[in-house]
N, C-alpha and C positions, 0 to 999 in steps of 0.2 A: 504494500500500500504506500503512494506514496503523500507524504505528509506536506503540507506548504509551508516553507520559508514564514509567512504571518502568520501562523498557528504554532508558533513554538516561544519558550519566556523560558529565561534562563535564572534560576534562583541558585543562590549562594548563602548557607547559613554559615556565619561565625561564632566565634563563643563569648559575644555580649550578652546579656542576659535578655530575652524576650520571645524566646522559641511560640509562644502562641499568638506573638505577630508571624511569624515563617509559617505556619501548621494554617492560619488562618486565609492566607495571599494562595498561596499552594491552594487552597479546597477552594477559593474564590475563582483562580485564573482554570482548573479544571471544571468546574460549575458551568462553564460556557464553552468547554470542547476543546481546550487549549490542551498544545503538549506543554508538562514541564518539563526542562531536563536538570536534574537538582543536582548540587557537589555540597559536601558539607566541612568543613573543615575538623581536626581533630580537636580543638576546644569547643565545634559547632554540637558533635557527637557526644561531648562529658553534658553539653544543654542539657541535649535532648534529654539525657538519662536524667538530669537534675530535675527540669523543669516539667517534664512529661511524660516522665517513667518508661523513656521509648532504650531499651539497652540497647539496638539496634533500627536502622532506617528503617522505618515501618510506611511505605510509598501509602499502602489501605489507608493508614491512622490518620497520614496526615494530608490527603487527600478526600477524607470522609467517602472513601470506598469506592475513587476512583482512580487507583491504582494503575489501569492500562493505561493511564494517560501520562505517567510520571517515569523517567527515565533517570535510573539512581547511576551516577556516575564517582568513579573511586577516586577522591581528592590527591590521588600520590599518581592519578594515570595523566601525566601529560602530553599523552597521544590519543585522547578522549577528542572526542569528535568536536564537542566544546573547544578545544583550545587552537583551531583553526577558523582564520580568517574565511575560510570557504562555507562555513556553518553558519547558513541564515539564518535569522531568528529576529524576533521584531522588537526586543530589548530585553536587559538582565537588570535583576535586584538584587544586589546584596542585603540580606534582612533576619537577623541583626544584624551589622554592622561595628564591628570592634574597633576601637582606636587601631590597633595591631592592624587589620586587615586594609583600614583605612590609610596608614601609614605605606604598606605593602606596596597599594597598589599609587598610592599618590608618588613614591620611588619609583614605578615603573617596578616593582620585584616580581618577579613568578615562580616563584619554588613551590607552587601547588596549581590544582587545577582553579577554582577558584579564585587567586590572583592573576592564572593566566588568561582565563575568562575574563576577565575585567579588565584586564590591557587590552586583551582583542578587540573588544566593544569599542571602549576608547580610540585604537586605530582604525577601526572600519568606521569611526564615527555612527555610531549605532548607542539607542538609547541604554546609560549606563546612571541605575536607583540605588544611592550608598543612604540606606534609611540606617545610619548611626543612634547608636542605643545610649552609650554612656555618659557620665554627667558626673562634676562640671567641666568643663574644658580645659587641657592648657593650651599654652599658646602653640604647644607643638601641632597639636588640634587640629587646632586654626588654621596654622598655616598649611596643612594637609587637604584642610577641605578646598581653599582659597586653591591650591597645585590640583587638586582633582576638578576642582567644578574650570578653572580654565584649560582643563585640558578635556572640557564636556560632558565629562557627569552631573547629575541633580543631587545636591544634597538633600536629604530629604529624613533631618531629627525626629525618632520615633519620638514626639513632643504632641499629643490628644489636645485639642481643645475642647471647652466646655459649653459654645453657646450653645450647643444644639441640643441641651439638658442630660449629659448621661446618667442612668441609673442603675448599670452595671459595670464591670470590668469587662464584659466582654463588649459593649458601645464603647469604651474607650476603644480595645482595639480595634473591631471597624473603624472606628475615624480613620484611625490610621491606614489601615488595609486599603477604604476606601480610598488614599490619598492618593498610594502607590499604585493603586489598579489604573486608575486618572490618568497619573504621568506615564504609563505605558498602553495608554490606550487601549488596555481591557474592558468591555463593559459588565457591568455589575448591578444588582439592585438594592444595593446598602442605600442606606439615607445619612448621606454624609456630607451632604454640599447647603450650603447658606440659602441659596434660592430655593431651595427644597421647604426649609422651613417657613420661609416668608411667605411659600404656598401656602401651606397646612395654616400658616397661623389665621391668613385671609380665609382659609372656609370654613377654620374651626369659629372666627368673628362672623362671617354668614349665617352659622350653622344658629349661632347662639343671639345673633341680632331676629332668624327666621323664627325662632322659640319665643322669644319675645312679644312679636308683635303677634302669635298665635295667641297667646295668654291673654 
């Protein structure tokens, strides 16, 4: 079968803390028939087991049981299909995002797949998502995001806002989910955008102006 070049997203989990933003983006960008093709790094893998009792890559889990759509690829295989310029795909995320990895790749390093992945993006000029986890910054930081994003990445701080009211820990992380799906032109049906609300809030005032003038 062959698959197209726009139907693939390249994710990258490192080992910042936040594996249920990665487990989230993954069941969202498969939800709508995307391939992923996933590498995880080895602090990506201690997460997993930390934050979501996965001892190993579990593509089911964290695809919520769409598993033939995810492509687990070995972070030590630098002849992974991934680390060529020749492998279209319509943008990567890295999510989480570690100071480390972010360093990695704002150096240009590739001693994994993962790093190499994210150089490649950057050279083919292809969309490249460093949704960085940690806090607070130092200036090393900084200057890494400043070297990545001109050299065309999106930063993009796992950082939720709250106008939109959340009342759980899982609406925080769709916010975010939603944010990254956005910038890679996945679509979604999270309700995570401003205009959304400004909708709702005009019919829930219709709704409640219509009740009224009933009475």
């Amino acid at each position: 079968m062959t698959i197209e070049p726009s139907s693939r997203v390249i994710v990258g989990i490192s080992g910042a803390s936040g594996a249920r933003y990665a487990c989230r983006v993954i069941e969202r960008i498969t939800a709508v028939d995307l391939h992923v093709h996933l590498t995880v790094s080895t602090l990506g893998r201690r997460l997993l087991a930390d934050e979501l009792g996965m001892n190993r890559i579990d593509a089911e889990a964290l695809s919520s049981g769409r598993g033939r759509l995810v492509t687990v690829h070995n972070n030590a295989d630098l002849g992974a299909p991934i680390a060529s310029g020749s492998f279209l795909h319509r943008g990567m995320v890295i999510v989480p995002a570690s100071s480390n990895t972010l360093g990695a790749v704002a150096s240009g390093i590739s001693d994994n797949l993962l790093q190499r992945a994210a150089a490649v993006a950057l050279k083919e000029r292809r969309p490249l998502v460093i949704a960085h986890r940690e806090s607070p910054l130092n200036h090393i930081d900084i200057l890494n995001m400043q070297r990545c994003s001109r050299a065309g990445a999106i930063i993009c701080p796992l950082n939720p806002g709250f106008y939109l009211h959340p009342q759980s820990i899982d609406d925080l992380v769709d916010f975010m989910t939603g944010k990254i799906l956005d910038l890679l032109a996945v679509p979604h049906d999270l309700h995570t955008r401003w205009e959304e609300r400004e909708t709702q809030e005009r019919r829930n005032a219709e709704t409640h102006k219509q009740r009224d003038e009933e009475i």
